[in-house]
mmJSON file of the N, C-alpha and C atoms, coordinates in Angstrom:
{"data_MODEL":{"atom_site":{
"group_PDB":["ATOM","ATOM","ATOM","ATOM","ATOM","ATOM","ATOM","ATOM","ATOM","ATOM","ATOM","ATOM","ATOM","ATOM","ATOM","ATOM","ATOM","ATOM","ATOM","ATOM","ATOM","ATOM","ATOM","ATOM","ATOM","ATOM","ATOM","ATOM","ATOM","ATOM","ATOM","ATOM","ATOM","ATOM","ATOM","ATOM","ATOM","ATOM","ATOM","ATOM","ATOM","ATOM","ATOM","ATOM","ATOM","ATOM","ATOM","ATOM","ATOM","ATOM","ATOM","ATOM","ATOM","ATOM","ATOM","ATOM","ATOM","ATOM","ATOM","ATOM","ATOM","ATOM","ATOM","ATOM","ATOM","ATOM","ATOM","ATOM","ATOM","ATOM","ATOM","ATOM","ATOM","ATOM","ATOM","ATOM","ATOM","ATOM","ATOM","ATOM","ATOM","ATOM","ATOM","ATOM","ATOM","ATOM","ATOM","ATOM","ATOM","ATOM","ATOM","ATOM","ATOM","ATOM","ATOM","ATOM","ATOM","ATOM","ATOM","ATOM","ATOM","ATOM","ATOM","ATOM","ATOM","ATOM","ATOM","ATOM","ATOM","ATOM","ATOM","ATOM","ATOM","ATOM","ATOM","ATOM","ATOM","ATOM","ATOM","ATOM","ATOM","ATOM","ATOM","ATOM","ATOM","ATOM","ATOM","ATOM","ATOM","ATOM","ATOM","ATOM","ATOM","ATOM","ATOM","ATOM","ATOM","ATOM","ATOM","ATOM","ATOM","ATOM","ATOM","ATOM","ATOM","ATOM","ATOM","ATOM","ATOM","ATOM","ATOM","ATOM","ATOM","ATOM","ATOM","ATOM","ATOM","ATOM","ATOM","ATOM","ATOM","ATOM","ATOM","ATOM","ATOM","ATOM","ATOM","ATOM","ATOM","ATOM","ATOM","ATOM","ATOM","ATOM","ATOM","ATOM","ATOM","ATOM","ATOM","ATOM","ATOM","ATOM","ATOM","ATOM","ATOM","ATOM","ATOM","ATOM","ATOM","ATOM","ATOM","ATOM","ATOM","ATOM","ATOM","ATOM","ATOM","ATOM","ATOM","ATOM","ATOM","ATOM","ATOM","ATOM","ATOM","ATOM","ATOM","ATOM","ATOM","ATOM","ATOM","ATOM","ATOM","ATOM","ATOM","ATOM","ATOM","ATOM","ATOM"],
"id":[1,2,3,4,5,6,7,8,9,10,11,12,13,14,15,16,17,18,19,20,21,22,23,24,25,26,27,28,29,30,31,32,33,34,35,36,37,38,39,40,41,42,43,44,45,46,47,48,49,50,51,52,53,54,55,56,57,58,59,60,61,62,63,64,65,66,67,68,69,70,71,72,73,74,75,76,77,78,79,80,81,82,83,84,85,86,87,88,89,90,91,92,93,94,95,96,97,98,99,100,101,102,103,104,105,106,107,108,109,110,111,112,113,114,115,116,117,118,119,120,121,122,123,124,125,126,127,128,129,130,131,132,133,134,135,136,137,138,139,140,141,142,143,144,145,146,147,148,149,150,151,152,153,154,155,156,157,158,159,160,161,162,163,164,165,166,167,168,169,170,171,172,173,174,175,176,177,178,179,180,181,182,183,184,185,186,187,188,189,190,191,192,193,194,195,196,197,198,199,200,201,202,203,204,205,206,207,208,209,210,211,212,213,214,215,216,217,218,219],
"type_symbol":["N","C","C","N","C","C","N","C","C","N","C","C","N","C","C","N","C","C","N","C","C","N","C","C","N","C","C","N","C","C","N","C","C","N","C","C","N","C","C","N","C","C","N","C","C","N","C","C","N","C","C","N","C","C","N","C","C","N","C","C","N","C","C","N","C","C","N","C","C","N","C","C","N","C","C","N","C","C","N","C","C","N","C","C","N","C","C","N","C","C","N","C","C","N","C","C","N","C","C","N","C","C","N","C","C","N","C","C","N","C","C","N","C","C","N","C","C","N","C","C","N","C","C","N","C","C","N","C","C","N","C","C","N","C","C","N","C","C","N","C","C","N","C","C","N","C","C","N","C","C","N","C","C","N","C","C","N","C","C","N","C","C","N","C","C","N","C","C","N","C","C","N","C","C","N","C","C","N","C","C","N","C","C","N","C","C","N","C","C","N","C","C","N","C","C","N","C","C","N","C","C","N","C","C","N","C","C","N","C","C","N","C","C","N","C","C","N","C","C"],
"label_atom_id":["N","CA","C","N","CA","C","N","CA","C","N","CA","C","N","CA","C","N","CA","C","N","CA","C","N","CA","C","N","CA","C","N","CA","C","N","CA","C","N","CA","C","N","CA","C","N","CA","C","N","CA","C","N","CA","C","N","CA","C","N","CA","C","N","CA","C","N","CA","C","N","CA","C","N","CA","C","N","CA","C","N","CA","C","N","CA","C","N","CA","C","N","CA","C","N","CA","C","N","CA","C","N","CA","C","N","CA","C","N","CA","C","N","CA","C","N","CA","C","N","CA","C","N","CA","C","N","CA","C","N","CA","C","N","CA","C","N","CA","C","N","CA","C","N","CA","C","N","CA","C","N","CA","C","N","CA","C","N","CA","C","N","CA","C","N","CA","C","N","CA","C","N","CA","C","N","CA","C","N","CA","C","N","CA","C","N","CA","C","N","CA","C","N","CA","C","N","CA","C","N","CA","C","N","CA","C","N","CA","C","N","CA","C","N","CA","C","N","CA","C","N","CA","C","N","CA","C","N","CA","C","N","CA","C","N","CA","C","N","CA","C","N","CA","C","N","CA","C","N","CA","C","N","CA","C"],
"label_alt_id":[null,null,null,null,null,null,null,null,null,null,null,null,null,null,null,null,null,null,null,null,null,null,null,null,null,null,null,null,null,null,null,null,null,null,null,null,null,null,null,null,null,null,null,null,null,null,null,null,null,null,null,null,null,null,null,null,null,null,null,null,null,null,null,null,null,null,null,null,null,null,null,null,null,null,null,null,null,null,null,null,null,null,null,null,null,null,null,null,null,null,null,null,null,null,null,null,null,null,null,null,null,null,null,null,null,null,null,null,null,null,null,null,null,null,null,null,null,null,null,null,null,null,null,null,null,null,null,null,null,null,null,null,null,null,null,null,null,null,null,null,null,null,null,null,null,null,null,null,null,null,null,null,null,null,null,null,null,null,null,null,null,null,null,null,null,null,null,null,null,null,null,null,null,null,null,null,null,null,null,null,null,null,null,null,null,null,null,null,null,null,null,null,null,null,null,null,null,null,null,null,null,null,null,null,null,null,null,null,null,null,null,null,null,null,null,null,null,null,null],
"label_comp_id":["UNK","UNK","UNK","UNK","UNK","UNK","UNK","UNK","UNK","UNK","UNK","UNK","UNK","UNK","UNK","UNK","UNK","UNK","UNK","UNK","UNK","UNK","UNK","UNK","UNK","UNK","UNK","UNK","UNK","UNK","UNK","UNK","UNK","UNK","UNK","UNK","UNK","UNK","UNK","UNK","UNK","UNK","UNK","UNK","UNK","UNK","UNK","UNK","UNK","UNK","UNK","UNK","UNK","UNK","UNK","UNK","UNK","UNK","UNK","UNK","UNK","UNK","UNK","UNK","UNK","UNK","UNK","UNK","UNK","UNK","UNK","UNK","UNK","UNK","UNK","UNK","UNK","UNK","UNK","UNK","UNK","UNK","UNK","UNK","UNK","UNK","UNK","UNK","UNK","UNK","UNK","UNK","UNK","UNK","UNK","UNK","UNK","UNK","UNK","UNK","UNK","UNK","UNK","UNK","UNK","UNK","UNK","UNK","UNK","UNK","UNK","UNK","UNK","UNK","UNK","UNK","UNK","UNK","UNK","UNK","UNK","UNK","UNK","UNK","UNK","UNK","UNK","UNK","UNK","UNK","UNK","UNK","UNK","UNK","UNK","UNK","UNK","UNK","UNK","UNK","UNK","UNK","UNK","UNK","UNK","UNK","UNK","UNK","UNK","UNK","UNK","UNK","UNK","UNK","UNK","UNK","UNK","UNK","UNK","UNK","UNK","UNK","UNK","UNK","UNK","UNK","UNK","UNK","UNK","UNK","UNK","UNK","UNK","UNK","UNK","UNK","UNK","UNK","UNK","UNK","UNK","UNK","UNK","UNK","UNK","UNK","UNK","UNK","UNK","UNK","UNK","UNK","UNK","UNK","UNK","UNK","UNK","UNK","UNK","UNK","UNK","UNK","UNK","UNK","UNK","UNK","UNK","UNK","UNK","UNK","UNK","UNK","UNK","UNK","UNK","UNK","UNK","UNK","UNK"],
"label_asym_id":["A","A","A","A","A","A","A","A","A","A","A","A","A","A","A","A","A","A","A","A","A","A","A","A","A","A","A","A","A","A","A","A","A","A","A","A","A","A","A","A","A","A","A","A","A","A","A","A","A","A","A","A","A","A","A","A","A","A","A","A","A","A","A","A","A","A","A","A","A","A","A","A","A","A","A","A","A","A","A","A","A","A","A","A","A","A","A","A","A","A","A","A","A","A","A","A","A","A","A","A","A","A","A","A","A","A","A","A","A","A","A","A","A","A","A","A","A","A","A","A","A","A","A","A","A","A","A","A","A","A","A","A","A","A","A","A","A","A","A","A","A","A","A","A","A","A","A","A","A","A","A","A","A","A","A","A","A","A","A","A","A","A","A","A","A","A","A","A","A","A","A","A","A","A","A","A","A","A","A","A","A","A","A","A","A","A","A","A","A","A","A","A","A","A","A","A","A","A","A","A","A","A","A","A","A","A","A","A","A","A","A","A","A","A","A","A","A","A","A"],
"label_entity_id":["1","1","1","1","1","1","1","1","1","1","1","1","1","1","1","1","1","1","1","1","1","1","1","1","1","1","1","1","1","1","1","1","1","1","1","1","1","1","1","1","1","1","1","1","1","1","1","1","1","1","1","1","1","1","1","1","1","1","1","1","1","1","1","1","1","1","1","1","1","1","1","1","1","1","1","1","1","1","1","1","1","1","1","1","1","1","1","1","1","1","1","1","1","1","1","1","1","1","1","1","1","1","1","1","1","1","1","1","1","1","1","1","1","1","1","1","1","1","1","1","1","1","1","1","1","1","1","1","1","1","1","1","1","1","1","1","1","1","1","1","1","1","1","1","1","1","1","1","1","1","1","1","1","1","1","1","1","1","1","1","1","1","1","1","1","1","1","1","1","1","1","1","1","1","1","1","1","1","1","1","1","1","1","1","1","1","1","1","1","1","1","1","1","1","1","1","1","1","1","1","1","1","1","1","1","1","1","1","1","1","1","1","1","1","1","1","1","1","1"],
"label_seq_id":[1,1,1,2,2,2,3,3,3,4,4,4,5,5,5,6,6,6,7,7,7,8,8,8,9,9,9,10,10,10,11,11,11,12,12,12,13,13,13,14,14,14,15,15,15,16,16,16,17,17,17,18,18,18,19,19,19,20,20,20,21,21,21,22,22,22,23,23,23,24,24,24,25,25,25,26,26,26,27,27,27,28,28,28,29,29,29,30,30,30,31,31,31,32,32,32,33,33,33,34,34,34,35,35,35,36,36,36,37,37,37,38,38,38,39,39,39,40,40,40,41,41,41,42,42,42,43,43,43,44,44,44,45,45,45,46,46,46,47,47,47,48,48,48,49,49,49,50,50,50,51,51,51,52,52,52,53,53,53,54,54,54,55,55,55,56,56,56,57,57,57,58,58,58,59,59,59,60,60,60,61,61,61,62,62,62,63,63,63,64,64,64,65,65,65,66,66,66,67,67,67,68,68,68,69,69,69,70,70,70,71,71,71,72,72,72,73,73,73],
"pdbx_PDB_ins_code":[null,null,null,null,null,null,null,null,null,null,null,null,null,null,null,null,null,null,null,null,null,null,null,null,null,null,null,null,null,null,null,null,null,null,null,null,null,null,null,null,null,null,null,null,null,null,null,null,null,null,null,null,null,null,null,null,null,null,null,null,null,null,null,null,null,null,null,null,null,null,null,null,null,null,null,null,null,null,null,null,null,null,null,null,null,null,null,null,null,null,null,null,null,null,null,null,null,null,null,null,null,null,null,null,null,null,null,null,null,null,null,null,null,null,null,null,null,null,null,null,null,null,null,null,null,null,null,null,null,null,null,null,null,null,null,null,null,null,null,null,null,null,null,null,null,null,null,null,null,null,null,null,null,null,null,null,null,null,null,null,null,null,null,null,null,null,null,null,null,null,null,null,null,null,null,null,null,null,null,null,null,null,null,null,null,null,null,null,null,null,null,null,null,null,null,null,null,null,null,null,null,null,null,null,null,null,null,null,null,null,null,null,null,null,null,null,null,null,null],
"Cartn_x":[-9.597,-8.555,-8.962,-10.179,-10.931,-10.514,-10.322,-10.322,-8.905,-7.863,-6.804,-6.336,-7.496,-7.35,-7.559,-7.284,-7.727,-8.598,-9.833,-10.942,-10.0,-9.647,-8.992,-7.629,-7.105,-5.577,-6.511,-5.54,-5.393,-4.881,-5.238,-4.521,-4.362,-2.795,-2.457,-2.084,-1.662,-1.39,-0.929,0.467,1.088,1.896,2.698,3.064,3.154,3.556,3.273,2.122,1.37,0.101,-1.052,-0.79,-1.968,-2.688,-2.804,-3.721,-4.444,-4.571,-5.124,-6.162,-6.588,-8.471,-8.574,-8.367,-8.813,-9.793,-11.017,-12.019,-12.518,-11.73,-12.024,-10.868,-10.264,-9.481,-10.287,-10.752,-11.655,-12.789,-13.29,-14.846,-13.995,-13.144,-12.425,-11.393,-12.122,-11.561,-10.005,-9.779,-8.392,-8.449,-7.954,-8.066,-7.153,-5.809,-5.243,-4.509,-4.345,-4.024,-2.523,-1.532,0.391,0.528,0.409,0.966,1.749,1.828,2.327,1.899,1.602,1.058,2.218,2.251,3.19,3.302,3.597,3.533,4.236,5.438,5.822,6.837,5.37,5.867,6.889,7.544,8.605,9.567,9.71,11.002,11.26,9.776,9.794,10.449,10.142,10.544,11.989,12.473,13.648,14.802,14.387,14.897,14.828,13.789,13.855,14.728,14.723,15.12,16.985,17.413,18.367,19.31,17.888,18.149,17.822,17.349,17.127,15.571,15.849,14.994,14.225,13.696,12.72,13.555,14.565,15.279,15.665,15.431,15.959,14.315,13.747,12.263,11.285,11.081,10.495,10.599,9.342,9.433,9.897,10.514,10.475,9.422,9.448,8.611,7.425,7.18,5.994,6.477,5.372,4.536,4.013,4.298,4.184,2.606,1.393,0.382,0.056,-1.105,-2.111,-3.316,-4.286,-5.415,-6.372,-6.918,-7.367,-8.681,-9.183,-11.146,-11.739,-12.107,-12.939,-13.988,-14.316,-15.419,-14.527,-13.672,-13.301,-12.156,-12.165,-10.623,-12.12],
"Cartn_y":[18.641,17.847,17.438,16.68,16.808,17.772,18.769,20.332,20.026,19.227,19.185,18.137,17.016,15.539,15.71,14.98,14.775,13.88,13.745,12.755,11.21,11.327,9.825,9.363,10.354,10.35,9.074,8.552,7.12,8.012,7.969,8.15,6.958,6.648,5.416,6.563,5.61,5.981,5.153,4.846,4.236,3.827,2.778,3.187,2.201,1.949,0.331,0.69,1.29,1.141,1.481,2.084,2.791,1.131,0.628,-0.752,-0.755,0.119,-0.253,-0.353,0.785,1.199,1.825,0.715,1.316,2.266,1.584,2.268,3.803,3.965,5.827,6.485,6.222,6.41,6.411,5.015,4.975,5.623,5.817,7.376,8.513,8.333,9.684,10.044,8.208,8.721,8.057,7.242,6.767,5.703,4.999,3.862,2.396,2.904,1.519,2.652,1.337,1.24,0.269,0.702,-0.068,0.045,-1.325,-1.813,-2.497,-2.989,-4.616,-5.182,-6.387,-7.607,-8.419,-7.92,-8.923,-10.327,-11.257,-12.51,-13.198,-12.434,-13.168,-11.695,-11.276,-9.91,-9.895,-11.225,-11.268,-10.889,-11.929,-11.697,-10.397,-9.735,-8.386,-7.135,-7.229,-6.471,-6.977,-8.082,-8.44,-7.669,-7.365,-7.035,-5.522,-4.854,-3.283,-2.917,-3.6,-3.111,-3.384,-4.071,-4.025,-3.145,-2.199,-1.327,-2.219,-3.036,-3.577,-2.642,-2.869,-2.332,-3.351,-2.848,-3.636,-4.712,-4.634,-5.265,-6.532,-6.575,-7.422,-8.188,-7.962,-8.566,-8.873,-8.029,-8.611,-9.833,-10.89,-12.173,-12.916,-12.525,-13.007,-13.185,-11.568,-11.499,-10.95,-10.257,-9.398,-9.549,-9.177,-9.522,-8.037,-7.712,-6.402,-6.37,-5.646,-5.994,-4.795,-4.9,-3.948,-4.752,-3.311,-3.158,-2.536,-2.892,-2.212,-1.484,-0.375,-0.29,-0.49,-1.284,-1.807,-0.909,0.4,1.166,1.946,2.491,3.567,3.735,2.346,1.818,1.965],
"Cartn_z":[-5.113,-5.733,-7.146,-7.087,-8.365,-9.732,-8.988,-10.1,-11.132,-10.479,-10.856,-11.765,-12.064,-12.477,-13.794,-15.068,-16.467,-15.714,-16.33,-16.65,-16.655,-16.978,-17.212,-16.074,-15.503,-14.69,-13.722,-13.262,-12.156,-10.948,-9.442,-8.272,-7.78,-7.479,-6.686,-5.162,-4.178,-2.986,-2.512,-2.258,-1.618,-0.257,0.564,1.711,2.704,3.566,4.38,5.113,5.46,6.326,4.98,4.045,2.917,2.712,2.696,2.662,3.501,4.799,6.368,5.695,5.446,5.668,3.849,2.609,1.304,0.968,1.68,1.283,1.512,2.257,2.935,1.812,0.998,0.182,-1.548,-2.106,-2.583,-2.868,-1.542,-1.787,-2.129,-2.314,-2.776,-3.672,-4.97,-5.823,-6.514,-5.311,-5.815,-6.728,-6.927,-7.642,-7.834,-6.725,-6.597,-5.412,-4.328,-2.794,-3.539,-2.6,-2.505,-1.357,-0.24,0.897,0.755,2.364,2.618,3.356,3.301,4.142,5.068,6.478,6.904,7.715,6.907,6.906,8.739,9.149,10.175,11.336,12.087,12.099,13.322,13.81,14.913,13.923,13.219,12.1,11.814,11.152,10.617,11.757,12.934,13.822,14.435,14.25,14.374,13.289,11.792,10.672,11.503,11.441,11.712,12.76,13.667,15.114,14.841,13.859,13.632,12.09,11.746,10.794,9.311,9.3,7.957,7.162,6.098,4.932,4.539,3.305,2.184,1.612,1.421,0.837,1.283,3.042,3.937,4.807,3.953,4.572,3.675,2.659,1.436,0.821,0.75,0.253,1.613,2.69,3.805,4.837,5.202,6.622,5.931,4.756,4.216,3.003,1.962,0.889,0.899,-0.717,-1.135,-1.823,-1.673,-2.201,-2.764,-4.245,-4.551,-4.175,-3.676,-4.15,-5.073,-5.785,-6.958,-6.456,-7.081,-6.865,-8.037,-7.803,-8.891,-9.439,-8.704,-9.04,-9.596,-9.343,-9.866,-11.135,-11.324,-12.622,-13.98],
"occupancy":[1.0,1.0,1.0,1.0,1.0,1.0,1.0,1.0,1.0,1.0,1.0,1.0,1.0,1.0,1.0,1.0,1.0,1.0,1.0,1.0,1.0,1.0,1.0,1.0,1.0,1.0,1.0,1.0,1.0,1.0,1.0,1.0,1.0,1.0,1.0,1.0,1.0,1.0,1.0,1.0,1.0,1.0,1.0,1.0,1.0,1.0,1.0,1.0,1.0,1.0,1.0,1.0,1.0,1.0,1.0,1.0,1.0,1.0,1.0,1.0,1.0,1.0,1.0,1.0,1.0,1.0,1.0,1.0,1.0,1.0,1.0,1.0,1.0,1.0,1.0,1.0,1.0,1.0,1.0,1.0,1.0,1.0,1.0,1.0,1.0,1.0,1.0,1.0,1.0,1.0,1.0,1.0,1.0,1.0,1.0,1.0,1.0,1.0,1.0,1.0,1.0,1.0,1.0,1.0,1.0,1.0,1.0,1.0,1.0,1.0,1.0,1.0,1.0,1.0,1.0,1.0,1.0,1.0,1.0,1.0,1.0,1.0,1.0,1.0,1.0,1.0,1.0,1.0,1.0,1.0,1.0,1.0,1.0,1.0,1.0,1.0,1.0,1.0,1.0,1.0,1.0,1.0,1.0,1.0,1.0,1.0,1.0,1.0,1.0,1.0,1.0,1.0,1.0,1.0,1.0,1.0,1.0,1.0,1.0,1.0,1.0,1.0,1.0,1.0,1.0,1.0,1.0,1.0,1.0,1.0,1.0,1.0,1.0,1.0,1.0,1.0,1.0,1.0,1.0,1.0,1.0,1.0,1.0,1.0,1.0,1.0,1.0,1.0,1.0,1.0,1.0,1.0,1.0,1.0,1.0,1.0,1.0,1.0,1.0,1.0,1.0,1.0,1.0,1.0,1.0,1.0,1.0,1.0,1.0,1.0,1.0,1.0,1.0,1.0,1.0,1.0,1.0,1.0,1.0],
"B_iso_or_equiv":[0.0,0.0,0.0,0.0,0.0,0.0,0.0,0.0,0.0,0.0,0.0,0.0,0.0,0.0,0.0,0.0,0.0,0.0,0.0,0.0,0.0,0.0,0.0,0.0,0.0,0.0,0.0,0.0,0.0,0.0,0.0,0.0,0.0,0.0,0.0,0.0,0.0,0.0,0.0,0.0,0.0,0.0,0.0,0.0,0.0,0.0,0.0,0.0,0.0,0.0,0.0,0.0,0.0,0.0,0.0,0.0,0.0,0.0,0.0,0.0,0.0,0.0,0.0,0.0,0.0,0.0,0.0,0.0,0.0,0.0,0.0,0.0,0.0,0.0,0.0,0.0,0.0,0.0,0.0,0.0,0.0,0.0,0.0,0.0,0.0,0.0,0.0,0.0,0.0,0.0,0.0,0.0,0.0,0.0,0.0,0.0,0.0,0.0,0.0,0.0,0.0,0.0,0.0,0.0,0.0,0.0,0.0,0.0,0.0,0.0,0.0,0.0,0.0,0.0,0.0,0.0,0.0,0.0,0.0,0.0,0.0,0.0,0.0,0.0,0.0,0.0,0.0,0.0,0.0,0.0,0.0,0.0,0.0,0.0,0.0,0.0,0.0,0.0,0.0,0.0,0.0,0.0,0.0,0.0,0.0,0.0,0.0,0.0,0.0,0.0,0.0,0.0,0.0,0.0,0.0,0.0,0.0,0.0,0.0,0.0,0.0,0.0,0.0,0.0,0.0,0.0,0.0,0.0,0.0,0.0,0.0,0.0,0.0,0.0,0.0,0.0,0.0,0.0,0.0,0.0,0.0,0.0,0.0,0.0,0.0,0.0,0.0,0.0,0.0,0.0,0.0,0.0,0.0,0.0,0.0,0.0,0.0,0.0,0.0,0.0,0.0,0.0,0.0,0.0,0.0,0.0,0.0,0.0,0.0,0.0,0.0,0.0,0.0,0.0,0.0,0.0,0.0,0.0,0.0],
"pdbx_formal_charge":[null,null,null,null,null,null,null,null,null,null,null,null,null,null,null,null,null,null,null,null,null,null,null,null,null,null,null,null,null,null,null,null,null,null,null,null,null,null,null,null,null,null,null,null,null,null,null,null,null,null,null,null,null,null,null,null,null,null,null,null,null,null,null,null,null,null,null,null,null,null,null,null,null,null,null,null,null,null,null,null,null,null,null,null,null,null,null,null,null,null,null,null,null,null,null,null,null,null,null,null,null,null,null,null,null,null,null,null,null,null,null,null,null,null,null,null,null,null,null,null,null,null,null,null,null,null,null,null,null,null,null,null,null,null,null,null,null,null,null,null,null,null,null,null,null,null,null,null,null,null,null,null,null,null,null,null,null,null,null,null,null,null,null,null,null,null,null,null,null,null,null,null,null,null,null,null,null,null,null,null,null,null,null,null,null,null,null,null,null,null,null,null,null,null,null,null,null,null,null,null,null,null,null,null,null,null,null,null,null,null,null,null,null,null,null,null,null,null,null],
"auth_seq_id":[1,1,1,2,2,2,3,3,3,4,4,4,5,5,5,6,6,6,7,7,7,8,8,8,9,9,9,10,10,10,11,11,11,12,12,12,13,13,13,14,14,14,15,15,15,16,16,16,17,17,17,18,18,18,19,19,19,20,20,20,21,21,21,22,22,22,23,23,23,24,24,24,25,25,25,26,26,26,27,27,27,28,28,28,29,29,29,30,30,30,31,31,31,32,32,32,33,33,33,34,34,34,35,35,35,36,36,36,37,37,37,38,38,38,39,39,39,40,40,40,41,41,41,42,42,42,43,43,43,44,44,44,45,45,45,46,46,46,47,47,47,48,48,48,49,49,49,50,50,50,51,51,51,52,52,52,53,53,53,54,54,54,55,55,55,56,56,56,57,57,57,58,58,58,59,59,59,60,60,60,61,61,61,62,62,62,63,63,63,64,64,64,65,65,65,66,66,66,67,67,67,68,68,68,69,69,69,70,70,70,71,71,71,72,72,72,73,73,73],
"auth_comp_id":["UNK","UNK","UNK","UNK","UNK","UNK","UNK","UNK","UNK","UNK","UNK","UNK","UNK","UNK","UNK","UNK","UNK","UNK","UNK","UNK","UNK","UNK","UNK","UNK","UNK","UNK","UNK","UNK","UNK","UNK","UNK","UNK","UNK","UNK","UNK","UNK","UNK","UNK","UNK","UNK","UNK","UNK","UNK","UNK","UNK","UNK","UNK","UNK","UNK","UNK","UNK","UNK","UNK","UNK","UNK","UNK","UNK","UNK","UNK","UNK","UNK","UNK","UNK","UNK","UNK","UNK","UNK","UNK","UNK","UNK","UNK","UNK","UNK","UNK","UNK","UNK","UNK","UNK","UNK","UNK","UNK","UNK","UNK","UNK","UNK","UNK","UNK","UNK","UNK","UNK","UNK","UNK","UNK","UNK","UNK","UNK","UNK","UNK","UNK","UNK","UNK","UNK","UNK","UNK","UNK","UNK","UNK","UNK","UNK","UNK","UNK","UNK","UNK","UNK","UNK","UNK","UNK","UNK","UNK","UNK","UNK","UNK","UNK","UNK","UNK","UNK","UNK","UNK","UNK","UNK","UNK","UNK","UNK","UNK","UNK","UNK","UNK","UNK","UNK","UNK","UNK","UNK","UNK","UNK","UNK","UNK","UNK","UNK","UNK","UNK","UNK","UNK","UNK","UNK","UNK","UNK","UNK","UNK","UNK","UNK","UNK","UNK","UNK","UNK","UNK","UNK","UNK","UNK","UNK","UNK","UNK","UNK","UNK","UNK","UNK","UNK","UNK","UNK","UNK","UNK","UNK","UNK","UNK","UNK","UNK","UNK","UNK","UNK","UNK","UNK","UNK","UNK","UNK","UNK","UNK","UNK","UNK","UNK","UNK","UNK","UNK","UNK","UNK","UNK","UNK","UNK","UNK","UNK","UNK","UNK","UNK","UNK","UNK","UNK","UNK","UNK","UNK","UNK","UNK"],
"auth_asym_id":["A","A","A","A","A","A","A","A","A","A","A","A","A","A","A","A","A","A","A","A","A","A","A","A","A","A","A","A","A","A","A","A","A","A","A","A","A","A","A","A","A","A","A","A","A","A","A","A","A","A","A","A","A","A","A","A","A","A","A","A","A","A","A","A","A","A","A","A","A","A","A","A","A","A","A","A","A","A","A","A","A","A","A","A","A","A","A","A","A","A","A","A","A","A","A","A","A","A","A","A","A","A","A","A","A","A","A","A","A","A","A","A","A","A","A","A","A","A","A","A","A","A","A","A","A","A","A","A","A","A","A","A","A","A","A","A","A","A","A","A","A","A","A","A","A","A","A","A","A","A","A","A","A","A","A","A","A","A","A","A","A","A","A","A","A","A","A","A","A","A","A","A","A","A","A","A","A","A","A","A","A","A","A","A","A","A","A","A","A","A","A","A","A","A","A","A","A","A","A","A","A","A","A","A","A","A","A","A","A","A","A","A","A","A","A","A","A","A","A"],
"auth_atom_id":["N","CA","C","N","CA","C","N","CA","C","N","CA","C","N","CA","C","N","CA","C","N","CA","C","N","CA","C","N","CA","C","N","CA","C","N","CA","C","N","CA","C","N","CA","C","N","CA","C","N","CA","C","N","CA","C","N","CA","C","N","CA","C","N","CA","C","N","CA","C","N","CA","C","N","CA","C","N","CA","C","N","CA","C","N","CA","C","N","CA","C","N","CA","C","N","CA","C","N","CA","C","N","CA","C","N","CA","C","N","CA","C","N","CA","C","N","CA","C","N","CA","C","N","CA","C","N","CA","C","N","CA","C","N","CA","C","N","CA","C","N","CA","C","N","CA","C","N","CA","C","N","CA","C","N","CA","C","N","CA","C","N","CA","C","N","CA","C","N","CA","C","N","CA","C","N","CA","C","N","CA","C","N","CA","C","N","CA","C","N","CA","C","N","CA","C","N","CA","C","N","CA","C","N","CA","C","N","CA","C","N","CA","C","N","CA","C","N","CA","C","N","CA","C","N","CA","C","N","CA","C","N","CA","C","N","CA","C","N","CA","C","N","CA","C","N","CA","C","N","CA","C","N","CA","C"],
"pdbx_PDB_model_num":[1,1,1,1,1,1,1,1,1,1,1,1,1,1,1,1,1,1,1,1,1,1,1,1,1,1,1,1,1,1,1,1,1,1,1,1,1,1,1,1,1,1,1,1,1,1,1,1,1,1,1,1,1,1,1,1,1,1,1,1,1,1,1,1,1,1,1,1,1,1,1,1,1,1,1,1,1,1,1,1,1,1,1,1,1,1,1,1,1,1,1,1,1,1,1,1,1,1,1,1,1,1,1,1,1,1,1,1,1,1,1,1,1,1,1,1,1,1,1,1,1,1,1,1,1,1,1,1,1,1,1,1,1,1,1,1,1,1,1,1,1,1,1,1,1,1,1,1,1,1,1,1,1,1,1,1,1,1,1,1,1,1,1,1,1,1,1,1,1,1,1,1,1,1,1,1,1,1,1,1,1,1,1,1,1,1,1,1,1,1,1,1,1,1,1,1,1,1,1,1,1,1,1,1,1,1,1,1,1,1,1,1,1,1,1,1,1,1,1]
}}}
């Protein structure tokens, strides 16, 4: 993957679970992790199970987060 990068390009990776486990991501290079943190996950599964989105839980039930790597920025 390497072969394909400018010296300088950033890999983000984003996603609602890509926050799980950063660091196995990190040894390889990435440099900012896009989850979510969910704050009140009855609510949150109350919203889904009735077809709701991002739109309908964000700032509610979950909280949109980065992680940065500090080694690799």
């Amino acid at each position: 993957m390497n072969i394909l990068l400018q010296e300088s390009a950033d890999i983000l990776v984003t996603g609602p679970t890509a926050g799980m486990i950063p660091d196995a991501f990190f040894k390889r290079c990435v440099t900012v992790m896009g989850g979510i943190f969910v704050t009140k996950p009855d609510e949150l599964l109350d919203v889904i199970s009735e077809g709701g989105s991002g739109y309908h839980f964000f700032g509610k039930s979950a909280e949109r987060t980065v992680i940065y790597n500090k080694y690799g920025m």
